[in-house]
N, C-alpha and C positions, 0 to 999 in steps of 0.2 A: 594495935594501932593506938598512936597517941591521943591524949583529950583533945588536943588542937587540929588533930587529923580530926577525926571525927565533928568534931565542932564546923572546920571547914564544909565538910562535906555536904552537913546535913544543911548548911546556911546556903549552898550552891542549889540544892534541891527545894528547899522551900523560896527559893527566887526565883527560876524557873516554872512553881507553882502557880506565885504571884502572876508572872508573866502569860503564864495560860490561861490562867483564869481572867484576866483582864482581856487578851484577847477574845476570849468567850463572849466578854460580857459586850465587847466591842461589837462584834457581829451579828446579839443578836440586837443590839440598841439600833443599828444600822440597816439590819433586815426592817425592824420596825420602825423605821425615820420613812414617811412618805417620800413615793417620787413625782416629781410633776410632770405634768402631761397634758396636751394640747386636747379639747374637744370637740369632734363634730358632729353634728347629728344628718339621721337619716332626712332624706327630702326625695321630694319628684322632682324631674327634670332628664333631659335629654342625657345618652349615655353615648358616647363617640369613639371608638378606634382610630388613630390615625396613624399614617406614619409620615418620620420626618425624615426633612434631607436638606441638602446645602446647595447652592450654586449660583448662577450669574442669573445678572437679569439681560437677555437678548433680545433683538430683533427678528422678523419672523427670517428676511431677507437682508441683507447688504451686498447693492448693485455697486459695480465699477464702471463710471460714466466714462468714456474716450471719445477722440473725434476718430470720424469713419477715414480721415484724409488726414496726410502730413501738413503742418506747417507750424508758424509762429502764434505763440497763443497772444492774442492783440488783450481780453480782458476777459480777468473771471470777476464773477458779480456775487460769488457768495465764498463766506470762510466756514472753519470747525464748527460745530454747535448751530448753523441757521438756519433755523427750520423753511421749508421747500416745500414747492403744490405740483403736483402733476404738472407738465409743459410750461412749466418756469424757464426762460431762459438762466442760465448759470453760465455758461461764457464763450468766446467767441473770439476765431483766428484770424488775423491780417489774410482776408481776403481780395486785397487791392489789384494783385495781379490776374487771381482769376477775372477781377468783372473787368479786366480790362480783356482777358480773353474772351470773356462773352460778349463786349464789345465789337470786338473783330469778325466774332464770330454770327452777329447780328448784321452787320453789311455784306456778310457772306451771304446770307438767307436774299439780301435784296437783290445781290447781283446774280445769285441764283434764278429769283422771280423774275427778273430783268433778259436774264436769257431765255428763261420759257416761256415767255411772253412774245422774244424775238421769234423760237422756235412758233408757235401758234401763227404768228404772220407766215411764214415762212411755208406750211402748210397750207393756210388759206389760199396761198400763191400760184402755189404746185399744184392745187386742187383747180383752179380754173386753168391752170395751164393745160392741165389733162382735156380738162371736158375741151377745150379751144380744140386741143390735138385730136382727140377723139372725134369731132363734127366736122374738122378737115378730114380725117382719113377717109369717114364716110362717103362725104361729099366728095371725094377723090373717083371714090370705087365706083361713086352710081355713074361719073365721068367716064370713066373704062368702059363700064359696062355698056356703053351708047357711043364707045370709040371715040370721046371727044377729047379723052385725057389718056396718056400712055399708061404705060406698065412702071417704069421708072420714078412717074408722079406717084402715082398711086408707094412704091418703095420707101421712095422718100417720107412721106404722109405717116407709114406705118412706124417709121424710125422715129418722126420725131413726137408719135405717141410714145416707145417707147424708152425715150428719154426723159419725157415728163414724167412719166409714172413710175419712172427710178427715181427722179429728185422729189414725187412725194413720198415717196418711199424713205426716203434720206430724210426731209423734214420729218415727217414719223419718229424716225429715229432719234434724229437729235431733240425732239422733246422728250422721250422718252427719257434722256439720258439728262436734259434739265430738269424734268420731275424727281431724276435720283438725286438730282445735285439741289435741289430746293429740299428735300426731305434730310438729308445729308447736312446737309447746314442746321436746319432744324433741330437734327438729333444733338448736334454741337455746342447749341444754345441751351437745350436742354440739359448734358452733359454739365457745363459751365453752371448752369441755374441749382442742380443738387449738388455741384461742389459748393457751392455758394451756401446753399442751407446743410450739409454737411459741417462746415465751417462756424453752425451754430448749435452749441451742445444745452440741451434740456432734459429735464428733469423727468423721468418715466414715472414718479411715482411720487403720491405725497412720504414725507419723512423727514431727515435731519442729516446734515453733510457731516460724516463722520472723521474725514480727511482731504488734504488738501493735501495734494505732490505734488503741483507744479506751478509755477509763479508768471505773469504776466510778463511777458519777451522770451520765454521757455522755447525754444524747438522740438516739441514733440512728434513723434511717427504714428503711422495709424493703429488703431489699438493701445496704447499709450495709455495708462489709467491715470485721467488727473484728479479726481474727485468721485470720493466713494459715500452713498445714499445708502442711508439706513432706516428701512419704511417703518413709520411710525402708527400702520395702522393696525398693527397686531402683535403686542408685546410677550415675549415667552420669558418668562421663569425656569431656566433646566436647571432641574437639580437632581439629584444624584439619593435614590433611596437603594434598602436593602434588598437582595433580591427573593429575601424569603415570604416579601408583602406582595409579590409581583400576582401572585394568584389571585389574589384580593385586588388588586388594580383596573381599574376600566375606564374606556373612554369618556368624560363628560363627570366626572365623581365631581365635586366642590373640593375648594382647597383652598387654603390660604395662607398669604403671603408676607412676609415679612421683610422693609428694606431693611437692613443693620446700617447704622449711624444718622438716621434721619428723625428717630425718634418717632414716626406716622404710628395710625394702627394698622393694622395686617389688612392687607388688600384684598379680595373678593376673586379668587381664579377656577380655572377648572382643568382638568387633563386632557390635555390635546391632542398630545403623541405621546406615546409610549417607543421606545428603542426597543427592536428586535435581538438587541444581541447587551449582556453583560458585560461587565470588567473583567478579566479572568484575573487578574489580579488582586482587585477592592472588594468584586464579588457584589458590584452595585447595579442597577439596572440607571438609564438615563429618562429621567421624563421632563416633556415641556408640558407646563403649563400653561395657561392661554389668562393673563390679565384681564380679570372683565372692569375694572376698576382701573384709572390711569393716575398714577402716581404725581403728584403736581411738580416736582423734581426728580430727576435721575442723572441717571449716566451708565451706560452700555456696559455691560462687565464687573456692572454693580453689584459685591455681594445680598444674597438673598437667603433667609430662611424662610421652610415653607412646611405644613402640615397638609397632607390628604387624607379625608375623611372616607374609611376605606368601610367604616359599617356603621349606623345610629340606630339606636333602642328612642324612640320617643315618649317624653310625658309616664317613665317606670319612674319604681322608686332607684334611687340611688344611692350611692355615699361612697368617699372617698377611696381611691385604690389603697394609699397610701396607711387604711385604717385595717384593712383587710389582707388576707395569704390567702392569694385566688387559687394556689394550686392545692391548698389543704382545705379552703373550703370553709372559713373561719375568720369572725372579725373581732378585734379587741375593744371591752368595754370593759367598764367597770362595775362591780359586781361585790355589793355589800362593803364597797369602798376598798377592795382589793381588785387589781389589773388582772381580766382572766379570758379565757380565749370563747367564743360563742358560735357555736357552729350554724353555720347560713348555708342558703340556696344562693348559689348566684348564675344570672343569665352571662350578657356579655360582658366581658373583660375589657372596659376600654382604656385609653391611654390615662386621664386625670380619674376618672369614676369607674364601680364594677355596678353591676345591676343586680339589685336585690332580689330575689323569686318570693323568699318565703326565711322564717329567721330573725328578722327584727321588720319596725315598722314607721313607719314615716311620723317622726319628729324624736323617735330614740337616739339617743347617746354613742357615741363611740369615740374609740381612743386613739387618735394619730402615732402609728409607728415612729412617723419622723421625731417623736418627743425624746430617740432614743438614740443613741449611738450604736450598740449592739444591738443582741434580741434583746426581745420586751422581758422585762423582769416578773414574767407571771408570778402573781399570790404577791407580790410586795403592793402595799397601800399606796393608792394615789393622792393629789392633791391636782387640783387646775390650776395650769397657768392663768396667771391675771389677762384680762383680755384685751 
């Protein structure tokens, strides 16, 4: 090999020297450069499980108001958005023809009364005409019976009793059949009178008119939805959690609510219902919640986020999830000025906080995970972020 081969060679290899050794030196200046990192310390204070979900803000109910009778709507008296009390009128049909039916149907009832009133005479009539008949036949018979009157008087006598007490017989009747026809009319005007208030649609329940379908001069049919009510006295929350909290879930838990885009703070609710049946798709259960707190703006279908508090440790010590590995049982502090792991007791696992048993103690130090992109870089020097 020539001197310039050689000379090459050996200058290729002490560069490559250079170059490891500077790496060296790089890694371990680097292992030894502190990292920074966020710190919290242990405290008392409440420890909470929650789980979260998404969904609409609802009503408990929305009714679909209609008239019970066909016709022309003459006026509706509320729009979208107006809030409504129990037996509020809200709007009302060109009724003109029926009260002109009740009209007719009102001199009907008179001239009804008008004939059984005839009928009543007419009876009174019949009724003395008998007794007359009756006190001649007598007075006939006691004649016969002393030969002063024949047989044919006496006939006669008995016929024209029983003529009379066919015709009160007949007046009978024909009241009987005026008392249908006075009740008959009656029922007519009454007919006429709940068309009439049929003809005016109110409000079943306090809330808020969530629609308007149909517009004043509209020909609607019966059953006909013009305006749909949405009660306003019991607001739900459904939202949409996992179904693997569902065991952990109960009637009455506290919860709370959150409108997105109103900026408010989280509302005061609790669980109301619970869905008996999952997504088999999403794999989410459905819960309403029940607003104990009223939002001072909304709007139905309003997205919502919401937390239910599915288990609380009260007044433990605590400290950060996010400082701790609940499933290895170990929190990160620092530890002669190097990041190192510290094995703890911990009670419950909640959603922001885990619950200390035993391990560290109320106002010690620890070190936020979140200071890290990856794992914690155990044994490298910390430094605290500025605060």
């Amino acid at each position: 090999m020539s001197i310039g081969s050689k000379l090459r060679k050996h200058g290729k290899a002490l560069a490559l020297g250079v170059l490891a050794l500077a790496g060296a030196t790089g890694a371990v200046a680097y292992s030894r450069r502190p990292v920074e990192v966020a710190v919290a310390h242990v405290e008392r204070g409440d420890v909470e499980l929650d789980a979260v979900g998404t969904g609409t803000l609802e009503s408990e109910s929305v009714v679909a108001l209609a008239f019970t009778v066909p016709g022309r709507i003459e006026a509706l008296e509320v729009s979208e958005g107006t809030a409504v009390r129990a037996g509020q009128v809200l709007g009302r049909l060109d009724v003109a023809a029926v009260e002109r039916e009740r009209a007719v149907a009102s001199a009907g009832v008179q001239v009804a009364a008008l004939g059984l009133a005839r009928a009543d005479a007419d009876i009174a009539r019949a009724q003395a005409r008998v007794e007359s008949a009756e006190t001649d036949a007598a007075r006939v018979r006691a004649l016969v019976a002393a030969d002063v009157a024949t047989r044919a008087e006496l006939d006669a006598a008995l016929e024209r009793q029983a003529v009379v007490r066919a015709e009160l017989a007949a007046a009978h009747a024909s009241r009987s059949q005026g008392s249908a026809s006075v009740s008959v009319a009656r029922e007519t005007v009454a007919l006429h009178e709940r068309r009439v208030d049929d003809g005016v649609l109110e409000s079943p329940l306090d809330g808020v008119v969530v629609a308007r379908r149909h517009e004043p001069g509209d020909v609607v049919g019966a059953g006909a939805t013009v305006l749909s009510v949405a009660a306003t006295q019991k607001l739900w929350a459904r939202v949409w959690v996992d179904e693997a909290v569902l065991g952990d879930l109960a009637p009455g838990a506290e919860a709370r609510v959150t409108l997105r885009g109103t900026g408010a703070p989280p509302l005061a609710a609790r669980v109301d219902r619970i869905a008996p049946e999952a997504d088999r798709r999403t794999h989410e259960v459905l819960v309403d919640l029940e607003l104990l707190e009223r939002p001072g703006r909304f709007a139905f279908g309003q997205r919502v986020d919401a937390r239910i508090t599915l288990a609380r440790r009260a007044d433990v010590r605590r400290v950060l999830r996010s400082a701790c590995d609940p499933a290895g049982g170990r929190c990160l502090v620092e530890r002669d000025g190097e990041l190192a792991w510290a094995a703890v007791s911990l009670g419950l696992h909640g959603s922001d906080h885990v619950e200390i048993v035993d391990g560290l103690e109320v106002g010690d130090e620890v070190v936020d995970r979140s200071s890290f992109a990856g794992a914690p870089p155990v044994g490298r020097r910390v430094r605290r972020s500025a605060p």
